[in-house]
Structure formats: C-alpha cells, structure tokens
LOTORLUM-735542 format. One record per atom (N, C-alpha, C): atom name; residue in three letters; x, y, z; residue number from 1. Coordinates in steps of 0.05 Angstrom, whole numbers, always signed. Layout:
N
CA	ala	X	Y	Z	NUM
...
// end
This chain:
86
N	unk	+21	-134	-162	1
CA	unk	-3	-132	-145	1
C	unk	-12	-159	-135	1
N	unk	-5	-183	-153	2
CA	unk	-11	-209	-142	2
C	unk	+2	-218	-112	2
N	unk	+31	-208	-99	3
CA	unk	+31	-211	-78	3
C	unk	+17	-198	-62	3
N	unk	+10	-175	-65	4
CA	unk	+0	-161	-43	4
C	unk	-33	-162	-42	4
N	unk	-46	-176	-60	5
CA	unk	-80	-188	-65	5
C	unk	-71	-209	-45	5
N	unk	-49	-233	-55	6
CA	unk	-39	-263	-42	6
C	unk	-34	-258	-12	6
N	unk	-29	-221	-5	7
CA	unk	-28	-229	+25	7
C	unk	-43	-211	+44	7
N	unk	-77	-207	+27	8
CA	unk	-96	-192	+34	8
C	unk	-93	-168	+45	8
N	unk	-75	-146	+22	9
CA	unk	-69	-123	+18	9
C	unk	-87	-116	+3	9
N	unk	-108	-97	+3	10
CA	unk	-119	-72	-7	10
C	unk	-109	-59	-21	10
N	unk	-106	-56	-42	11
CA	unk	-91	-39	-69	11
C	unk	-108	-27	-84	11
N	unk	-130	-25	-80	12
CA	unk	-158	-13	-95	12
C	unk	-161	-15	-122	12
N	unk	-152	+7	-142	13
CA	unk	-160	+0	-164	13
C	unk	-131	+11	-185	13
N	unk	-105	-3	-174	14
CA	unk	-78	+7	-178	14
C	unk	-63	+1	-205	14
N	unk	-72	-23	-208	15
CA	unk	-60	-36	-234	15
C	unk	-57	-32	-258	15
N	unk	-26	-29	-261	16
CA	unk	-11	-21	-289	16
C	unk	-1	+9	-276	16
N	unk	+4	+19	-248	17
CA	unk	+10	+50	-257	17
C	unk	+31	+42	-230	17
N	unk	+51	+69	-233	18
CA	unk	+69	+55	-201	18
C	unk	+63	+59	-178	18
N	unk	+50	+68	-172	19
CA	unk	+34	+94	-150	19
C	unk	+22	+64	-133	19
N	unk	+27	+50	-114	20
CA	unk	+9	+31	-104	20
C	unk	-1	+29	-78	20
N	unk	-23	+42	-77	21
CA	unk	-31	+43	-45	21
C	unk	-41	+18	-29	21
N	unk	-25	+20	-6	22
CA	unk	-46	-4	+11	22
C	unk	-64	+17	+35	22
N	unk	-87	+11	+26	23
CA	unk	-120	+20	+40	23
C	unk	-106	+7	+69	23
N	unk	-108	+23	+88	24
CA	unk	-113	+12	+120	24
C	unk	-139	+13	+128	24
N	unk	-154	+36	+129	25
CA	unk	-181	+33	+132	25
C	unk	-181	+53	+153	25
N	unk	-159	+71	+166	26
CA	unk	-163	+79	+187	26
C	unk	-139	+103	+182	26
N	unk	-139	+130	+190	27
CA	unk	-120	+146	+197	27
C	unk	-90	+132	+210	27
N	unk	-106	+126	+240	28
CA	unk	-86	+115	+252	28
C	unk	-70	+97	+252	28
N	unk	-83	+77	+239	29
CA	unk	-71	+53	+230	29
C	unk	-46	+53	+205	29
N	unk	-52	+76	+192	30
CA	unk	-41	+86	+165	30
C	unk	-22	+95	+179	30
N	unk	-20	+115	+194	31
CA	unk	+15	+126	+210	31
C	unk	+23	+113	+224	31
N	unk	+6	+88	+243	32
CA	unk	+29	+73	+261	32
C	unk	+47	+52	+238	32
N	unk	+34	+37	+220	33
CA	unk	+46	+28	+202	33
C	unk	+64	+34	+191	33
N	unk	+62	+57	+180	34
CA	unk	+81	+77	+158	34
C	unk	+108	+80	+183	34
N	unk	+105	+84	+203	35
CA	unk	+122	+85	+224	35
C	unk	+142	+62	+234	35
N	unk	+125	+36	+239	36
CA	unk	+133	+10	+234	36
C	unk	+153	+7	+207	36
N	unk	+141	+12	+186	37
CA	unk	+161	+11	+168	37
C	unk	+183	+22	+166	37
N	unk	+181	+52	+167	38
CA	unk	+202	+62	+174	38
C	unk	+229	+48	+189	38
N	unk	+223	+48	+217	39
CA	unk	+241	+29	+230	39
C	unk	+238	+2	+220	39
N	unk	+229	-2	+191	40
CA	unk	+242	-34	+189	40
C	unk	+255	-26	+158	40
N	unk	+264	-1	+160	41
CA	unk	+286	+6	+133	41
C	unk	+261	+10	+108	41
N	unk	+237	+19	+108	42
CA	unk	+218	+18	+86	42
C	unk	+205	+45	+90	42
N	unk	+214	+62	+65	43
CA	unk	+200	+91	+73	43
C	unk	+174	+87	+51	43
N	unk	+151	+90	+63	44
CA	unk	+118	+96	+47	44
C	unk	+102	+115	+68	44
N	unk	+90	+136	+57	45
CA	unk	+79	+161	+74	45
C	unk	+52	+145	+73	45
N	unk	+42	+159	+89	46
CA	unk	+9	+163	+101	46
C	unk	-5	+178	+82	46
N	unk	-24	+174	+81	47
CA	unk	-46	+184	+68	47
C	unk	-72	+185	+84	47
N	unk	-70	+208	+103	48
CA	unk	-98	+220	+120	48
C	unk	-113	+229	+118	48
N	unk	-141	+224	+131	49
CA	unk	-166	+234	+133	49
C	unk	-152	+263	+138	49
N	unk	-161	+293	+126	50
CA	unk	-173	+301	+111	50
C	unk	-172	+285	+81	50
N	unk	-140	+288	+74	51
CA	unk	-136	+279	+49	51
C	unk	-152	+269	+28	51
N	unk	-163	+243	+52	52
CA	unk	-175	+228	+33	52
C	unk	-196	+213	+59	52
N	unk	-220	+197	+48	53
CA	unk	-243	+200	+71	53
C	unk	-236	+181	+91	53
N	unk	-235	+181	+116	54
CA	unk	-223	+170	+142	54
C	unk	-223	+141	+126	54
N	unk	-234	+130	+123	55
CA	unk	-247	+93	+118	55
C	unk	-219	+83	+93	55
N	unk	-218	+110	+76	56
CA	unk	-194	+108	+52	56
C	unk	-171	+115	+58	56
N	unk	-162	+118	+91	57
CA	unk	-134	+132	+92	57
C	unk	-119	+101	+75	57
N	unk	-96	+102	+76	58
CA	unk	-80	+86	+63	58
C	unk	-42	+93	+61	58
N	unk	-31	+76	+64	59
CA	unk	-1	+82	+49	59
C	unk	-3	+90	+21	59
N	unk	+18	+101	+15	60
CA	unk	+32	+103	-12	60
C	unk	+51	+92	-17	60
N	unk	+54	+78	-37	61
CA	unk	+76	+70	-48	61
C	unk	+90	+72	-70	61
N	unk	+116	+81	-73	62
CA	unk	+118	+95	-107	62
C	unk	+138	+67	-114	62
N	unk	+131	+61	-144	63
CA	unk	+154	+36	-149	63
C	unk	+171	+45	-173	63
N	unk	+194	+39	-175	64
CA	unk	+205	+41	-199	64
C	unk	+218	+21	-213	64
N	unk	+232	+21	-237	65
CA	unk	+250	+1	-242	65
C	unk	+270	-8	-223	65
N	unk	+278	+9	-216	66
CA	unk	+306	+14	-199	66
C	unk	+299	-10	-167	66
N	unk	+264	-12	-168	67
CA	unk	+257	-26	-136	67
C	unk	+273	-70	-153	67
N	unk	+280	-88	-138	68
CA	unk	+276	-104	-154	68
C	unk	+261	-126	-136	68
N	unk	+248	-148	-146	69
CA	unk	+231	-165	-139	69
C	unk	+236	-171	-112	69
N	unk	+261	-180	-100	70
CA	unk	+263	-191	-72	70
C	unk	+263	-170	-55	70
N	unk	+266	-132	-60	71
CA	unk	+260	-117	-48	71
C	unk	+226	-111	-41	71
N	unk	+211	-118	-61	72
CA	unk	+187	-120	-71	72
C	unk	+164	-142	-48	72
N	unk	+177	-157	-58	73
CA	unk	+172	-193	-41	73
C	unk	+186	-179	-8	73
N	unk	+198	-179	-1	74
CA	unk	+205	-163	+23	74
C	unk	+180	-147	+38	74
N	unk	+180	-122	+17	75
CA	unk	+164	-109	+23	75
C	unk	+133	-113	+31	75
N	unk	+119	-127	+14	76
CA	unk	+93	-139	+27	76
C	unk	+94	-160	+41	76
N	unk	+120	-173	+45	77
CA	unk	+117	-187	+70	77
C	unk	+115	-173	+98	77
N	unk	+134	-153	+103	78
CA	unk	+136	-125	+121	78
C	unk	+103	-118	+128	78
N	unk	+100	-114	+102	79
CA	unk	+72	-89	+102	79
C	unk	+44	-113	+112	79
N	unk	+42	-134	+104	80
CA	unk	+23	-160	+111	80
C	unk	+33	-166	+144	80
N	unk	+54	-162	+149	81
CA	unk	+60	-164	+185	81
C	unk	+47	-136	+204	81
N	unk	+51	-128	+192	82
CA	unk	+46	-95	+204	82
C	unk	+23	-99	+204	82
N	unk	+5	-92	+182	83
CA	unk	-19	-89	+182	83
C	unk	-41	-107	+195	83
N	unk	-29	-136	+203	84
CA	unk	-45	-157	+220	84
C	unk	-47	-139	+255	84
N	unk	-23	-125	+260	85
CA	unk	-14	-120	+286	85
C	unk	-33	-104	+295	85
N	unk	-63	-113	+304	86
CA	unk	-82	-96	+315	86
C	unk	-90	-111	+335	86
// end
C-alpha cells in the first residue's frame, strides 16, 4: 500500500487483506480507467454507483502471492498515469 499512498492512490481502509481498491471518486472515471488498463494488459473491474455511493465508485484489485513486486510496482505506476488523465 506504500506505493500506491507514494503515488496518491486512494486505498481507503485496505491494509493487511488482498482485496485493494483504488477510490476514483466517480462512476465514470472508475470504467474509463478500468478500460485503460485493460488495454495496457491489467485486468481490475469497476466498482459502480449503485454498488457503492457515486463519490466511492472505485477499482478492485485482487492480489495474490502468485502477483510479484515488479508486476505490482508496474501496476501503480499504470494505475497513477491513468488516473491523473482528466
């Protein structure tokens, strides 16, 4: 979670479990992203207003052993580019 605090990712209150969401703040912002990633080889779903309240949409992210650090480090670099793109 320290990279993704270090690159003003929203992770709410995640720590210690694998489940790691980054908060967008917006429906839309949450699927164009999730989309972006996609086409950059990174699958994390959306999480939409109904779901959850418009302001809390957010990605999901599931981690496992199996993810390893430079996939990791990768990944919130990806996810910190995307998410500036407003």
């Amino acid at each position: 979670l320290g990279l993704a605090s270090d690159a003003g990712i929203d992770t709410g209150s995640s720590a210690g479990i694998a489940v790691i969401p980054a908060i967008t703040g917006s429906s839309l912002k949450a699927a164009r992203v999730s989309n972006a990633l996609f086409n950059r080889g990174i699958n994390v779903q959306p999480i939409l207003y109904p779901a959850v309240p418009e302001k809390a949409a957010r990605l999901r992210f599931f981690l496992s052993a199996l993810h390893t650090e430079a996939q990791i480090a990768q990944t919130v670099a990806v996810l910190q580019e995307e998410m500036l793109r407003d």
